[in-house]
N, C-alpha and C positions, 0 to 999 in steps of 0.2 A: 665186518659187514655193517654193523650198526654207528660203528664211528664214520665210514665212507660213505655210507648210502644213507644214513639220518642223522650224520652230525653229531649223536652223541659221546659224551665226553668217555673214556674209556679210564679207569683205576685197575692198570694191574696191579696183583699183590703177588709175589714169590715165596709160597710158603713150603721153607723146607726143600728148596730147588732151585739151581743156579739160572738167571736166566739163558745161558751158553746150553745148556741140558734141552729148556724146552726149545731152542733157537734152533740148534739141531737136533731135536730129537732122540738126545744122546742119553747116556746112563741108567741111571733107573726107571726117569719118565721115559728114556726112549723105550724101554724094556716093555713097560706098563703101554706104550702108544702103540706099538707094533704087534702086541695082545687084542690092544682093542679094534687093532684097522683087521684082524683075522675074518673074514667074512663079508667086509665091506668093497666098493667097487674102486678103482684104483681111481676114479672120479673124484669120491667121497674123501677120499686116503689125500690124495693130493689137495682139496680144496681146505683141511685140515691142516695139513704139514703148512700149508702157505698162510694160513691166518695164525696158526704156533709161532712161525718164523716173523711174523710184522707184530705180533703180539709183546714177542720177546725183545723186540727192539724197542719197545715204549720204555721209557723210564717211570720205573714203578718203586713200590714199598717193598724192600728186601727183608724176610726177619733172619735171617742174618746179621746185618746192620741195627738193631734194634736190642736193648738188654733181654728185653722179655715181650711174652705172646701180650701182655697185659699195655706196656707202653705204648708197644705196634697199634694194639685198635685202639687206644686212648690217641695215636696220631691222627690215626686215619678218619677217628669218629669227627676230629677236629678240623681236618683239612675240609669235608665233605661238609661241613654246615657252617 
């Protein structure tokens, strides 16, 4: 919403999570996302899933791809300034 409706630049990071998991909602986060929509209105649930799913399509910082947690923020601290 804040990238579409105010332009702002958006940095995802994937920490510890394939973007394919939060894309669909699968795995462990989906495990942990379907915990947390318990309660919520399928309103809520759905405008969630739909910003996970355009979230996960951004080309982001994987640590995965990265030696270590330390390299990752020393990129990121660098790309951002």
């Amino acid at each position: 919403k804040c990238n579409e409706d105010l332009g702002y630049t958006v940095m995802v990071i994937f920490y510890d999570v394939e973007p394919s998991d939060i894309r669909k909602q699968a795995g462990d986060f989906g495990k942990v996302f379907r915990n947390t929509c318990k309660g919520k209105t399928s309103e809520v649930i759905r405008s969630w899933s739909e910003a996970l799913t355009q979230v996960a399509t951004i080309a982001g910082y994987h640590s995965s791809n990265s030696g270590n947690d330390a390299e990752m923020v020393e990129k990121i601290a660098t790309d951002v300034s």
